[in-house]
C-alpha positions in Angstrom: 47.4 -232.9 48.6 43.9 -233.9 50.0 43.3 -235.4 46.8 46.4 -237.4 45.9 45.7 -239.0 49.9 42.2 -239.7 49.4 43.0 -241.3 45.9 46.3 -243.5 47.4 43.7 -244.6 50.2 41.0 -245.8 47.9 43.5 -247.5 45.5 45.5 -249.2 48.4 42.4 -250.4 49.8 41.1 -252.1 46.6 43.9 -254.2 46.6 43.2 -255.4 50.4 40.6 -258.6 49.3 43.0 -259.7 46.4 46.0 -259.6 48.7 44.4 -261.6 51.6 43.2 -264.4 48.9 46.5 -264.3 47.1 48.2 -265.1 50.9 45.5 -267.6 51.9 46.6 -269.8 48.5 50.8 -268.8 49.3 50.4 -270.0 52.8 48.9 -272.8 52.1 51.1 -274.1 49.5 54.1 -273.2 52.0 52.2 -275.5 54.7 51.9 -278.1 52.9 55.5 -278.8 51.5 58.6 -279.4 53.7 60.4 -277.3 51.8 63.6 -277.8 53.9 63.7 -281.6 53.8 63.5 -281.1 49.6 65.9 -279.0 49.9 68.5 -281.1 52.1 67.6 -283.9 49.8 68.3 -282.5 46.1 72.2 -283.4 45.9 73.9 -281.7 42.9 70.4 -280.6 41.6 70.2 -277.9 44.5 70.0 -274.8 42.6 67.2 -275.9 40.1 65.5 -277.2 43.4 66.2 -273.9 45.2 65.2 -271.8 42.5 61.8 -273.6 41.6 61.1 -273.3 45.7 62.3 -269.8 45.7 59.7 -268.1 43.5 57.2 -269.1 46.0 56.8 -266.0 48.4 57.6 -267.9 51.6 58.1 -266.3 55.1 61.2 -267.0 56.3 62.1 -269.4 53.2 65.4 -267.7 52.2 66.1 -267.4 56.0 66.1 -270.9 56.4 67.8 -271.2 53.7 70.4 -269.4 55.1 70.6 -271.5 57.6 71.6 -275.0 56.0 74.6 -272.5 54.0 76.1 -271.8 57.5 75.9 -275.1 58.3 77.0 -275.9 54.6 74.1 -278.6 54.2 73.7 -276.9 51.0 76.6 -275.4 48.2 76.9 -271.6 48.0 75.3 -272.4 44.3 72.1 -273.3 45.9 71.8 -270.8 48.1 72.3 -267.9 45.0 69.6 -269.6 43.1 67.2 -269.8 46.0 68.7 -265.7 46.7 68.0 -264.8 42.9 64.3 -266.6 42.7 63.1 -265.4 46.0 60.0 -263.1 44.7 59.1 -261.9 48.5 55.9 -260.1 48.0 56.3 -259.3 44.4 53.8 -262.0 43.6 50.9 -261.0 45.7 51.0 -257.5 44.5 51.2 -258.2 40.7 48.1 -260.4 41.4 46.0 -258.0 43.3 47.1 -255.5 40.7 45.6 -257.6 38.0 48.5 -257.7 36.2 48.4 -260.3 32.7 49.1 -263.6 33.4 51.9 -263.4 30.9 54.1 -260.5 33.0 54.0 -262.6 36.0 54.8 -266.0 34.5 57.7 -263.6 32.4 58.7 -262.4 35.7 59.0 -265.4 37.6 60.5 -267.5 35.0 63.1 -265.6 34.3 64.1 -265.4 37.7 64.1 -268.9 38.5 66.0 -269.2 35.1 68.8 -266.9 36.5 68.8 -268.8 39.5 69.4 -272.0 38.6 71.4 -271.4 36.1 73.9 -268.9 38.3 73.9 -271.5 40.8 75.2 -274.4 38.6 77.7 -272.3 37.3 78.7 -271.5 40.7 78.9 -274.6 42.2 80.7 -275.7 38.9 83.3 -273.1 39.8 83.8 -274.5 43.4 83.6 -277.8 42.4 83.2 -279.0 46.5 80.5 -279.2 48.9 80.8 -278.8 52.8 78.8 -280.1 55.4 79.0 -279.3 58.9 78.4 -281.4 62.0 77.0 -278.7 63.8 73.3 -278.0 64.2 71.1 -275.6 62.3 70.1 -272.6 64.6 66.0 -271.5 64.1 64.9 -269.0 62.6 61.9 -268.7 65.0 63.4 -265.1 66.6 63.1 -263.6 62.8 59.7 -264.4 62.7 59.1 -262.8 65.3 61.0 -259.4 64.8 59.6 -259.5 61.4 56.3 -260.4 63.1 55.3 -263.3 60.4 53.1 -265.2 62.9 54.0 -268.4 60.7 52.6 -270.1 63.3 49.8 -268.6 64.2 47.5 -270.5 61.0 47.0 -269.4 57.9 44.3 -266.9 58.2 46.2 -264.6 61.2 49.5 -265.2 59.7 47.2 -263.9 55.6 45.8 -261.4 57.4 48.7 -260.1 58.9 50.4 -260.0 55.3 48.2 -258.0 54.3 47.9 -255.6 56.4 51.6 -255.4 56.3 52.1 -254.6 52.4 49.0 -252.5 51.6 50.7 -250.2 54.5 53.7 -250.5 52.7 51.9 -250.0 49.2 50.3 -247.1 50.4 53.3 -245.4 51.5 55.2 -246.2 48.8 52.1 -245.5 46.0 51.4 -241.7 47.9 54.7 -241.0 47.4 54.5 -241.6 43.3 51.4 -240.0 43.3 52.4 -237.0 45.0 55.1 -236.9 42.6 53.1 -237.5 39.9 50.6 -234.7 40.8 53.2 -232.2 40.8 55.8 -232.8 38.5 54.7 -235.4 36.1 55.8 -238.8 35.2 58.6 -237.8 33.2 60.0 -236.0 36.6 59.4 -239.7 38.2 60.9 -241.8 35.3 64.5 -239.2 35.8 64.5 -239.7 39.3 64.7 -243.5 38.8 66.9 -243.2 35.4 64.8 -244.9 33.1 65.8 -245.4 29.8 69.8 -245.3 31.5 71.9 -248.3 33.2 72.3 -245.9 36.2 68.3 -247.8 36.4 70.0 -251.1 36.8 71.9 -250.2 39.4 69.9 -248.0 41.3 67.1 -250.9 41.3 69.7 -253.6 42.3 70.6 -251.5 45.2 66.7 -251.1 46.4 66.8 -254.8 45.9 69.5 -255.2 48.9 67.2 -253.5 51.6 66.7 -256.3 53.9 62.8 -255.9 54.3 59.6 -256.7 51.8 59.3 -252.7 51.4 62.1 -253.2 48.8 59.9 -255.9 46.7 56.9 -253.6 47.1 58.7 -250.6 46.0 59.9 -252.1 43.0 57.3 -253.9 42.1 55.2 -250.6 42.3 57.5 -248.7 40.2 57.3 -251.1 37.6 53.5 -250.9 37.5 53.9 -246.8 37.4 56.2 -247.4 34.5 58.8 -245.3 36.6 61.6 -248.1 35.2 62.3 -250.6 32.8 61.7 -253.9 33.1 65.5 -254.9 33.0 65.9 -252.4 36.0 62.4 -254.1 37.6 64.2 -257.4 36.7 67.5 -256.3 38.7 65.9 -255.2 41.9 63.6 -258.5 42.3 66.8 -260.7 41.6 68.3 -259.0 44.2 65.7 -258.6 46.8 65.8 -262.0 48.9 63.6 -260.6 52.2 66.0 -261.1 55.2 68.0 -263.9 54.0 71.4 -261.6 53.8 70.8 -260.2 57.1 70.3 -263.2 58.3 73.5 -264.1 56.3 75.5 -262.0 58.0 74.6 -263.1 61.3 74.9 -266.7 61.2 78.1 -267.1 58.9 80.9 -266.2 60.9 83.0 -265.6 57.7 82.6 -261.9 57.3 84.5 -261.9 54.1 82.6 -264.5 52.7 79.3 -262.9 53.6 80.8 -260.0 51.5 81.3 -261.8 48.7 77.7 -263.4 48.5 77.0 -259.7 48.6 78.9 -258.9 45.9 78.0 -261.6 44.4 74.3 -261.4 43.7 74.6 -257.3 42.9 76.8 -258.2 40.4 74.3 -260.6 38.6 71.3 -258.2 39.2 73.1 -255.4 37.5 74.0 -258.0 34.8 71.3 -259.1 33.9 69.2 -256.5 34.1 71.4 -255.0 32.2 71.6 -257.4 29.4 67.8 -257.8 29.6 67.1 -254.1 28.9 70.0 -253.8 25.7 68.3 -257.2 24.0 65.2 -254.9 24.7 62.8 -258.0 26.5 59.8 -255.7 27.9 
């Protein structure tokens, strides 16, 4: 056990540099474009808008957009694709991890693909847009529970990060190693179903957690080879940071909020799904 410790320490601790510089750039690309002003301003080309934005792992991004759908600024289709291309911290990691270039331009074009795509047909479906006279609420007290520090600069807000998801990665890693050192990878591929739907599934529902732990741990998996990359697929479609939560408390519609729910599982599974029977790896 001493061992499989030492060597999760060491590992998650590698990562710490390439994390920090991979924030420093994210931040600063989120500093310098007002992403909700584009946003408010892309009319029926919402979800391709949403979706591009989206893959950029923003704090607080699909919270605020959350924000303009209770308000109904934006269409429900725009707020799916910006839901389905929300990478969270699935970015920083691949990069620190030294993944190929190729997986992670794969990845993230393929969910902004989804995203845009599932919101056109969505909005296609309503056919109407709302918009409401009252005023957006802020999004500053979710910042601060989820002690972002968006505003503190870019360096303390990096640094912070960082510190944040290599905890995460080492809690997260320890326990696949630990379960690697004692019964094998094969025991660790069952346990997530690879090579089975149940994988989809199972990964779309770790998706939901409202928290970047569910990003990491997918993300992580992936790397281990624990799933397949339709299952990896359906748990980062899924995963959208706290924009649900915040969903859920800013809509008063209950049974709307439900549906959104429903909603993006449903395309998670699906595509995921379909990704894994064409066999894209």
């Amino acid at each position: 056990m001493l061992d499989v410790i030492i060597e999760t320490l060491i590992d998650s601790l590698k990562l710490i540099p390439f994390l920090f510089v991979a924030f420093i750039l994210i931040e600063s690309i989120e500093h310098k474009l007002n992403n909700k002003k584009i946003i408010k301003k892309s009319g029926k080309f919402g979800p391709l808008i949403g979706s591009i934005l989206g893959a950029f792992p923003q704090c607080g991004f699909s919270a605020a957009m959350t924000n303009l759908y209770s308000t109904r600024i934006i269409t429900l289709g725009t707020l799916i694709s910006v839901y389905l291309s929300t990478s969270d911290e699935m970015l920083p990691i691949l990069i620190s991890e030294k993944a190929p270039i190729a997986v992670i331009l794969k990845i993230i074009g393929l969910k902004v693909l989804i995203g845009f795509i599932s919101g056109f047909i969505i909005d296609f479906i309503i056919q109407k847009r709302k918009k409401a006279d009252s005023e957006e609420e802020t999004i500053e007290h979710f910042c601060e529970k989820e002690h972002c520090h968006c505003e503190k600069g870019i360096l303390k807000s990096s640094a912070i990060h960082t510190l944040k998801i290599t905890l995460f990665i080492f809690i997260v890693t320890f326990i696949l190693n630990t379960i690697l050192h004692y019964l094998g990878e094969n025991i660790l591929q069952k346990i997530f179903l690879k090579g089975s739907i149940g994988g989809v599934f199972l990964a779309s529902l770790i998706g939901l957690i409202p928290n970047c732990a569910s990003s990491v741990a997918i993300t992580t998996l992936y790397l281990a080879d624990a799933i397949t990359f339709g299952a990896t697929m359906s748990g980062l479609l899924t995963g959208n940071g706290i924009g649900l939560l915040l969903l859920f408390k800013t809509n008063k519609n209950t049974k709307e909020n439900l549906k959104v729910l429903g909603l993006i599982y449903a395309i998670g599974v699906f595509c995921g799904a379909l990704i894994d029977v064409i066999g894209l790896r």
